[in-house]
N, C-alpha and C positions, 0 to 999 in steps of 0.2 A: 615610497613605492612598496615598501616590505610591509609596515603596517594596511597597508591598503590590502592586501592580499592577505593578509593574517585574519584579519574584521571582513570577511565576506559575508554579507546578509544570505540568508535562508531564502529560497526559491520561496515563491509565492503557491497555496493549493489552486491546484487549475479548475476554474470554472466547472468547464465543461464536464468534472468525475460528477461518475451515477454516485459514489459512497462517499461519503465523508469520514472525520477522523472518529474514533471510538466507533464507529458502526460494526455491530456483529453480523460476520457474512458467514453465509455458506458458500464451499465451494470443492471441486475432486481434486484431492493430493494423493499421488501412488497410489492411484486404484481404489482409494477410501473417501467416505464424505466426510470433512473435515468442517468445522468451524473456526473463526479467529476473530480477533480484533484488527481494522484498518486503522496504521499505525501512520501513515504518510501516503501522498502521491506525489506522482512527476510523469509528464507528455515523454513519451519515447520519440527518439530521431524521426521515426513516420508520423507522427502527431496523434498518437495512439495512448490514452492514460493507460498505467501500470502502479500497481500499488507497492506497500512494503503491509505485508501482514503480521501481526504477533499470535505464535499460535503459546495456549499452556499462561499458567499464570503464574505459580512459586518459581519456576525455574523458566522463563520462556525461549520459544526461538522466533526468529524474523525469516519471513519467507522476502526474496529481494524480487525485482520485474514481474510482482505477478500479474497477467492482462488481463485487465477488465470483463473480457468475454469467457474468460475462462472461471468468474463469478458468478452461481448461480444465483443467491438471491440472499439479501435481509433474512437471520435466523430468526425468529418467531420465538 
């Protein structure tokens, strides 16, 4: 039972994301347009994707639950 719970497999990326992993997005963080990397996703309890963003590259941060809607667009 304990190894069972120790070895948990990694969620599956859900279909249904506009982004995929490595896509450079744009999007508004504190009032600024911000760019990042999409580093992961996961369906929220409402069946709502939400990413996990990397912003910064030597030293980076992870933005956690970001919503999808709140993603303007593919940075160019």
């Amino acid at each position: 039972m304990f190894l069972k719970n120790l070895f948990k497999k990694k969620s599956k990326y859900p279909e249904i994301a506009k982004y995929h992993e490595d896509d450079l997005v744009t999007f508004r963080y504190r009032g600024d347009l911000s760019f990042g990397y999409v580093y992961d996703a996961k369906l929220d309890d409402d069946g709502k994707v939400s990413y996990t963003i990397q912003l910064g590259g030597q030293c980076p941060a992870l933005l956690y639950d970001f919503k999808e809607e709140n993603i303007i667009g593919l940075k160019k």
